[in-house]
C-alpha positions as a printed NumPy array, in Angstrom:
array([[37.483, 88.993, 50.631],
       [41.214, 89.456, 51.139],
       [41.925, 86.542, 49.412],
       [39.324, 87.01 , 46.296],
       [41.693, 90.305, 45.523],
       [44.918, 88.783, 45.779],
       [44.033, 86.028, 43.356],
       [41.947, 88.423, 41.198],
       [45.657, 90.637, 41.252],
       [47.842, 87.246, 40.818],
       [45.861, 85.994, 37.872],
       [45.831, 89.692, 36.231],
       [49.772, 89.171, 36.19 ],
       [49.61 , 85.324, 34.755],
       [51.407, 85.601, 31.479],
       [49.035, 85.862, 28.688],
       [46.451, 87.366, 30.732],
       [47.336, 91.098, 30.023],
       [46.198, 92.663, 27.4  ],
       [48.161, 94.423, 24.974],
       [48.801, 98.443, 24.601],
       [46.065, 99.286, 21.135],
       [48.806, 99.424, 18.284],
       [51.628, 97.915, 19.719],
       [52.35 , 94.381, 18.852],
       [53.275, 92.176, 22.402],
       [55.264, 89.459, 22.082],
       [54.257, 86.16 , 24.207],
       [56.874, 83.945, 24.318],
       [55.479, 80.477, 23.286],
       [55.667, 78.388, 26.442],
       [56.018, 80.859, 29.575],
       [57.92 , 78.806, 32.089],
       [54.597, 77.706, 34.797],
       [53.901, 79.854, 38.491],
       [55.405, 77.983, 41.004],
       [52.918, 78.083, 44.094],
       [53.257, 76.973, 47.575],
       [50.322, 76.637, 49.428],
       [49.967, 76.22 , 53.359],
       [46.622, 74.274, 52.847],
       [45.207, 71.876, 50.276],
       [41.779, 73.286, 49.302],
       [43.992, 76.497, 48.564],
       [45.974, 74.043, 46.224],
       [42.571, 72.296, 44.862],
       [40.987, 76.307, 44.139],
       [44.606, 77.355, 42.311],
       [44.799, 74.25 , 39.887],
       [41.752, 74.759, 39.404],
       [42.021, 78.48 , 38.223],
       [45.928, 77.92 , 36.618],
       [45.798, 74.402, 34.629],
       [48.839, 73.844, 33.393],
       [50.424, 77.817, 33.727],
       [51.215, 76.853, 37.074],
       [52.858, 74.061, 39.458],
       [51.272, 74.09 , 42.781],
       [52.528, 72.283, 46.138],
       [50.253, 72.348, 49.295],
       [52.384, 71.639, 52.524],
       [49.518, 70.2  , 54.677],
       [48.056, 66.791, 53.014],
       [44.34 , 66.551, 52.785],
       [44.539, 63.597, 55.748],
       [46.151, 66.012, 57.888],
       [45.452, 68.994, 60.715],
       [47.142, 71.726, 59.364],
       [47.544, 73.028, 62.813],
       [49.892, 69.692, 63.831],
       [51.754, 69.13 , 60.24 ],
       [55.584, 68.265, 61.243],
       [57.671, 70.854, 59.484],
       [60.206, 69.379, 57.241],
       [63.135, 70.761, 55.001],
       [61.917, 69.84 , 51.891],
       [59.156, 72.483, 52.542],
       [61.926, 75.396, 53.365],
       [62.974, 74.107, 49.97 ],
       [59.484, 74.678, 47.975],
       [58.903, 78.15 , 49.305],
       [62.62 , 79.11 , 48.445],
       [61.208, 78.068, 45.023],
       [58.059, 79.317, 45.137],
       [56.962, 82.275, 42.742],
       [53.607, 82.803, 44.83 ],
       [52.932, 81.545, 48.974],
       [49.404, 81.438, 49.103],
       [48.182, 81.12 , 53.107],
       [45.227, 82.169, 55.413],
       [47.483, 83.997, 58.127],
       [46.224, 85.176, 61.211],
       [48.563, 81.918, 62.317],
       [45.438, 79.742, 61.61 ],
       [48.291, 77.428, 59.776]])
């Protein structure tokens, strides 16, 4: 449930998504720059590029092959979520 409102408030803020004021002319620039999303799970991955296409870039830190519960932390990942526009994960520290 949690997470069906957080995407249903994420995608409301997508660019493009909101709809304009009646009378008032809203510029959308041409090519928004893409979401950046780090995800702690693939299938969370899978569901976003699913939903985003091509607004957004989307980097799961677990690989499908793996147990998220035993993935070896590396730097590169401190790297993504210093990047990252959204961190999308189950918590509870189920990760």
């Amino acid at each position: 449930m949690r997470l069906r409102s957080i995407l249903t408030f994420w995608a409301a803020t997508l660019p493009g998504t909101a709809a304009a004021s009646p009378g008032s002319a809203a510029a959308v620039p041409a090519s928004p720059a893409p979401v950046r999303v780090v995800t702690t799970l693939p299938v969370y991955a899978s569901i976003l590029r699913e939903i985003g296409g091509d607004q957004l870039v989307v980097f799961a830190i677990a690989d499908p092959h793996e147990d998220a519960h035993f993935v070896r932390p590396k730097p590169s990942f401190a790297a993504e979520l210093r990047r990252a526009d959204v961190f999308v994960t189950t918590g509870l520290d189920l990760e």
